[in-house]
C-alpha positions in Angstrom: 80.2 107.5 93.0 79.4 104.0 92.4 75.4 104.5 93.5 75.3 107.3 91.0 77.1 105.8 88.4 74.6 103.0 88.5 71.5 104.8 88.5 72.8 107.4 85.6 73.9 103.8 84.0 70.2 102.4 84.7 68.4 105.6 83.7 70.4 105.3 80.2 69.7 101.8 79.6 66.0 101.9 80.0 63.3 104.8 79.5 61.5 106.3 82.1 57.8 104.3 80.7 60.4 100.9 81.7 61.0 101.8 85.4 61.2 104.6 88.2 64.7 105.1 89.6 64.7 107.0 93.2 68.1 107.7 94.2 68.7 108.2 98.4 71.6 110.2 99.0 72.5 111.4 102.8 74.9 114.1 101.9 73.6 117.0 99.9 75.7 117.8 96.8 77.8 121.3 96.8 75.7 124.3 95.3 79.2 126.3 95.8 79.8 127.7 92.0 82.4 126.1 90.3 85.6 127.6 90.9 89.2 126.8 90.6 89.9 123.4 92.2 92.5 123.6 95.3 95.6 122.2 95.4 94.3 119.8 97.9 91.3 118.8 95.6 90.2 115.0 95.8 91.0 112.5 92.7 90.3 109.3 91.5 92.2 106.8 89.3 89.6 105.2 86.2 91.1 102.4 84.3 90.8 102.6 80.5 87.7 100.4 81.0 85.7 102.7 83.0 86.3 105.2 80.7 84.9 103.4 78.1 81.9 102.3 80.5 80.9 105.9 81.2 81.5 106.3 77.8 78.6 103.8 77.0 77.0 106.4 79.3 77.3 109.4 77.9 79.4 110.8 80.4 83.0 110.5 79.1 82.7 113.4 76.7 81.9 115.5 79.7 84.9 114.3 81.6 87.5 113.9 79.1 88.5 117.4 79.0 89.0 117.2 83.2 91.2 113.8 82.9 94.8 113.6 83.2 96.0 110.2 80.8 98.3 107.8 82.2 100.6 107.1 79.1 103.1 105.5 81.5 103.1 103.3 84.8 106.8 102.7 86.4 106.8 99.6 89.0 110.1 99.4 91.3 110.9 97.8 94.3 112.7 100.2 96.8 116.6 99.5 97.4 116.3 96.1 94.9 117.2 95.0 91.5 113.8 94.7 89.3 111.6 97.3 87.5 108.3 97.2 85.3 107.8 99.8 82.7 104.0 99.7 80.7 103.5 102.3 78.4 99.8 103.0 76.4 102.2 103.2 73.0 103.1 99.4 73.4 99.3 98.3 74.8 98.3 100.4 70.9 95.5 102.3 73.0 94.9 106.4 74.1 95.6 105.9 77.4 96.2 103.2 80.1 94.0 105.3 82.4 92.7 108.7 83.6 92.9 110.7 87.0 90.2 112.8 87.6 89.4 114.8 90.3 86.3 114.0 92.6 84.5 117.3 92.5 84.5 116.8 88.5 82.4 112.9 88.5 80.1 114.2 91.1 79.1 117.3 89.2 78.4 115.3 86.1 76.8 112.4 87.6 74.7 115.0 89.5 73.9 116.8 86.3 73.4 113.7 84.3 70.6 112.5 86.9 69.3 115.6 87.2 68.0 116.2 83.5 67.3 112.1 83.5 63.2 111.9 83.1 63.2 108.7 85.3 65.1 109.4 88.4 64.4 111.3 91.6 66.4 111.8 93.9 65.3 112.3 98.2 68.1 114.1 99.9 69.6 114.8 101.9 68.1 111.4 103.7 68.2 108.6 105.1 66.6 104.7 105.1 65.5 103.9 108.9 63.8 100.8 107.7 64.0 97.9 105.3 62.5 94.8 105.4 61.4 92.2 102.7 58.1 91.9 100.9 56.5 90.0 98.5 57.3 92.2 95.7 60.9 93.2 96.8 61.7 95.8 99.5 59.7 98.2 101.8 61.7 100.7 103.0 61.2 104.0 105.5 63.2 106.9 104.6 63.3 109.9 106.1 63.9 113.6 104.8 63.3 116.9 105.8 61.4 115.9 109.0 58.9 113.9 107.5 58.7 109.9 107.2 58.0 108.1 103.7 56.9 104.6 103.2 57.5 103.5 99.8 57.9 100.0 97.8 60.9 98.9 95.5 61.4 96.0 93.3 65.1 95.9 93.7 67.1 98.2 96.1 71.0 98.5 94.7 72.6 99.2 98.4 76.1 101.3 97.3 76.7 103.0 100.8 80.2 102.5 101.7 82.6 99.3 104.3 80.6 100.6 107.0 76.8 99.9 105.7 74.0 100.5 108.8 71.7 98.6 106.8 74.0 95.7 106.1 73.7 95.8 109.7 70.1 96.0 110.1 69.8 93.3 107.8 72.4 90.8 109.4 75.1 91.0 106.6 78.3 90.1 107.6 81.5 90.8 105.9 85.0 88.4 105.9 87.8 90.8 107.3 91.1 91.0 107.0 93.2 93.6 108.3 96.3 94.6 106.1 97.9 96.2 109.7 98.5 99.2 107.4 97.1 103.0 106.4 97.2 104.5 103.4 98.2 108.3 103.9 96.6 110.1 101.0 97.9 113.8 99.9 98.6 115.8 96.8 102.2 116.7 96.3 104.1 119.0 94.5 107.2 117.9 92.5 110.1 120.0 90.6 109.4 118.3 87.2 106.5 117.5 85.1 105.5 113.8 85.5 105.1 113.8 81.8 101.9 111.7 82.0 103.4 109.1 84.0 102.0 106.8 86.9 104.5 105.3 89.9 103.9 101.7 91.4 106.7 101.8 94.3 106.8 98.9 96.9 108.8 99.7 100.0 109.2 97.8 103.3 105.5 99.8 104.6 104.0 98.6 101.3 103.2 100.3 97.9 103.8 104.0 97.3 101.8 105.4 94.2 102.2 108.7 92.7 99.5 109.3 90.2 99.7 112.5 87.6 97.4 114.9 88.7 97.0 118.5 86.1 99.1 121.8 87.4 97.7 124.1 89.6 99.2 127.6 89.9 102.2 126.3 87.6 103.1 123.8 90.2 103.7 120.5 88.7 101.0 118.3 90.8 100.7 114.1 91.7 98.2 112.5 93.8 100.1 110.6 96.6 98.9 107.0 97.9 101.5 106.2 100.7 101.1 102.7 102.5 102.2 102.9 106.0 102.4 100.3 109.2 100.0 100.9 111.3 102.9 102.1 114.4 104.3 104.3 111.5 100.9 106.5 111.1 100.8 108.4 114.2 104.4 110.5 113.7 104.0 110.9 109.9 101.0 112.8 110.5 102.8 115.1 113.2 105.6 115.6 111.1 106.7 118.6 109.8 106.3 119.3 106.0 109.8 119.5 105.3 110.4 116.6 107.9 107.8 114.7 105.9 109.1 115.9 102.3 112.2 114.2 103.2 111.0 111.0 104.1 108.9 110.7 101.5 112.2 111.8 98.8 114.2 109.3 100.5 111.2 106.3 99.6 110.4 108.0 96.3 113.5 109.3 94.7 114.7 111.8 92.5 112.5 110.6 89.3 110.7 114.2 89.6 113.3 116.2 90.7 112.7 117.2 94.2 109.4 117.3 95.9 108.7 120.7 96.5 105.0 120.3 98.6 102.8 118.3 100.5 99.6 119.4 101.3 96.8 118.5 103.5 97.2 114.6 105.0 94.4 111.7 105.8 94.9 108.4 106.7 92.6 105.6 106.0 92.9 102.3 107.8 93.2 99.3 105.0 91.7 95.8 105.0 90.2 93.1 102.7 86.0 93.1 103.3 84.1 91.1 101.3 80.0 90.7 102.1 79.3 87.1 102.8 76.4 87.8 100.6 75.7 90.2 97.7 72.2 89.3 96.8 69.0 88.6 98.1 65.6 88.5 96.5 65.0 92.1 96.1 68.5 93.0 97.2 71.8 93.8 95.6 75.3 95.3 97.3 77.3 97.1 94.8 81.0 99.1 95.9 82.9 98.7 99.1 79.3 97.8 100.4 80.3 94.3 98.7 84.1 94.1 98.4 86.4 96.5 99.8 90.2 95.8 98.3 93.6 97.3 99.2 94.2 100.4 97.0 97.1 98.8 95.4 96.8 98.9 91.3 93.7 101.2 92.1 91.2 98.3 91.8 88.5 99.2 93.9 86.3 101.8 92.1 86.5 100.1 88.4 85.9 96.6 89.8 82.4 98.3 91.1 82.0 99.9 87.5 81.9 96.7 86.0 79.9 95.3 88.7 77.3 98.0 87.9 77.7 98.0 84.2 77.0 94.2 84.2 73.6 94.4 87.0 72.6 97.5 84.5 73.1 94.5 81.6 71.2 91.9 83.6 68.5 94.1 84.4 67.9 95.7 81.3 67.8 92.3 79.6 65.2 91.2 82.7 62.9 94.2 81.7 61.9 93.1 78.7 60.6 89.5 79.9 58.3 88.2 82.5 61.3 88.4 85.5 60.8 90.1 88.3 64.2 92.8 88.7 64.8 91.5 92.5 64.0 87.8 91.9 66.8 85.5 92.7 67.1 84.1 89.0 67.7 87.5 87.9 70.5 88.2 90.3 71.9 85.1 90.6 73.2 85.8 86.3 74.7 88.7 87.9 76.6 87.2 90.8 77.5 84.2 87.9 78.6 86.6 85.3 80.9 88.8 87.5 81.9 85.8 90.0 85.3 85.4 87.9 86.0 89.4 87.4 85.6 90.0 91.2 87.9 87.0 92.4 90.6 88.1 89.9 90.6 91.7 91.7 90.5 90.7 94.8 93.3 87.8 94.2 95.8 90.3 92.7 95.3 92.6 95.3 95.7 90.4 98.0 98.7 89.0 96.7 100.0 91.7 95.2 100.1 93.4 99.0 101.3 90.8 100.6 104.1 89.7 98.2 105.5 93.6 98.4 104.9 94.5 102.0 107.0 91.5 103.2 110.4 91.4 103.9 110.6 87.8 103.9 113.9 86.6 101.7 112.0 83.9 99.8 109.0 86.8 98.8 111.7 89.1 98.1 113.0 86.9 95.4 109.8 86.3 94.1 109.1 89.8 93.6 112.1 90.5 92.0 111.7 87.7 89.3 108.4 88.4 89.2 108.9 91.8 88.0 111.9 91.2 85.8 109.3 88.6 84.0 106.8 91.3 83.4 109.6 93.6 82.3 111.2 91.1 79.5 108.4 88.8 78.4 105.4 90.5 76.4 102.9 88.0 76.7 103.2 88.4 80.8 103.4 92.4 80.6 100.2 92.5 78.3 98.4 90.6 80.7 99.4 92.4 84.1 98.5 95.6 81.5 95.0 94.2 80.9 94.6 93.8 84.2 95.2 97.1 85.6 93.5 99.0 82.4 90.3 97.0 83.5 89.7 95.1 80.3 
């Protein structure tokens, strides 16, 4: 999402006369026709502020009328004194955020850079080479049996932690291991959320329920449960019912009772951040460059402002004498989102920490620290800023 986001972001900053954009993509996207969406179906949460940067696109107005609003987010702290309540009405905006399901960004990200004159795309395939050259990158990439040698000026590298060509280049990333999974599901609940989003911290970690729209009259949420790593293995042989229980006991009766859980993954969670995001002719954009605990959903719209800013820096670059890959082009982009990145990644981290321990002097802070949001405006309008992405 981030790669295409960028290039449909690119494409509609400058004309096809300014540049060529050739999007590599190794999974071919569905041809299925569109039909109703599973229970099960995929979603992403987008801040308020990457809503408004796809609506800078163009895109919004296709996706507005997929989006669930976020009106509410509810913070708690399992078994303690100390609640959080933001509401859009007090921020005076639409929404705090959206959820949207997955299939819904890739079709129009797909469409959008499908009718866009200055992008092609080569996929399904793959890069097998990379290496530096005067003017930028020369790459090898290789689709549908055959082998293509081609020349870029700037290649925007947005393919996931695990990057094969980070590795062929010698990028290293900091790690961090959280010791934690996130078990991801879609559940069913015996009330409507009413547009609401839940922030829960339990002794795993956070617990998010995020409002998801009904399928087949059941009232739907998209479930972001943090687990210990020991605590993985029988939550994903457990029952349903044994597993509805567990999860009622964490969550509460704030929905009524949780009527479904459907299918499971787990994801392994850690703090990655590249040692290096740029190089002449070279630019990592996404978990590629900084991959953050899923807490407050910062991940994705950090990497929307990171590729609505290079999309600034670039277009700005085009109309001067600059080279697009040159160092003092994308060192203003590293400079420019230096202080936005650090910010994400520092209340993420600290975030997780501070509510995953069960330490008595972090427990205190937490539940000060909450109470403070709760009763002080100034405080709740920032942490709100924060997690609308503006």
């Amino acid at each position: 999402m981030v790669g295409a986001s960028f290039a449909c972001a690119l494409s509609h900053g400058l004309t096809a006369a300014d540049i060529s954009i050739l999007v590599v993509e190794s999974i071919a996207p569905s041809t299925s026709p569109g039909k109703s969406p599973s229970f099960d179906a995929r979603s992403t949460a987008l801040s308020l502020g990457s809503s408004q940067i796809y609506s800078r696109m163009g895109l919004w107005q296709h996706l507005q009328g997929v989006a669930t609003a976020i009106h509410e987010i509810q913070i708690s702290d399992k078994g303690r004194f100390g609640s959080a309540r933001i509401t859009s009405a007090e921020q005076q905006v639409e929404a705090l955020g959206y959820v949207i399901e997955n299939h819904e960004i890739g079709n129009c990200l797909n469409a959008v850079l499908d009718n866009s004159a200055g992008v092609q795309f080569f996929c399904p395939a793959a890069i097998t080479a990379i290496t530096p050259n005067t003017a930028g990158m020369s790459l090898q990439i290789d689709m549908a049996g055959k082998s293509h040698a081609l020349s870029a000026k700037l290649v925007v590298l947005a393919d996931g932690g695990n990057s094969p060509i980070c590795e062929k280049l010698g990028i290293s990333h900091r790690r961090e291991s959280y010791e934690q999974q996130a078990l991801i599901a879609n559940i069913a609940f015996e009330q409507p959320h009413k547009n609401i989003a839940f922030e829960r911290f339990t002794d795993s970690g956070p617990l998010a329920v995020l409002p998801l729209a009904d399928n087949n009259e059941r009232h739907r949420g998209a479930l972001v449960w943090t687990l210990r790593d020991n605590q993985v293995a029988e939550h994903l042989a457990a029952s349903e019912s044994e597993l509805r229980a567990r999860l009622q006991e964490r969550f509460g009766n704030r929905l009524g009772q949780i009527q479904h859980i459907g299918e499971r993954f787990c994801y392994p969670l850690s703090l990655s951040i590249a040692t290096e995001q740029a190089r002449p002719g070279l630019v990592l954009l996404g978990n590629v460059a900084h991959t953050l605990h899923p807490v407050a959903g910062q991940g994705l719209n950090l990497a929307l402002r990171d590729a609505q800013t290079l999309v600034q820096i670039l277009v700005e670059a085009n109309g001067t004498t600059a080279m697009l890959g040159s160092m003092p082009v994308l060192q203003r982009y590293l400079q420019a989102q230096q202080a936005d990145q650090d910010r994400a990644v520092n209340f993420t981290d600290y975030t997780t920490r501070l509510f995953s321990s069960n330490n008595s002097g972090k427990i205190l802070a937490r539940k000060f620290g909450l109470l403070a949001i709760d009763l002080v405006p100034s405080l709740r309008r920032e942490f709100a800023r924060q997690a609308m992405g503006i």
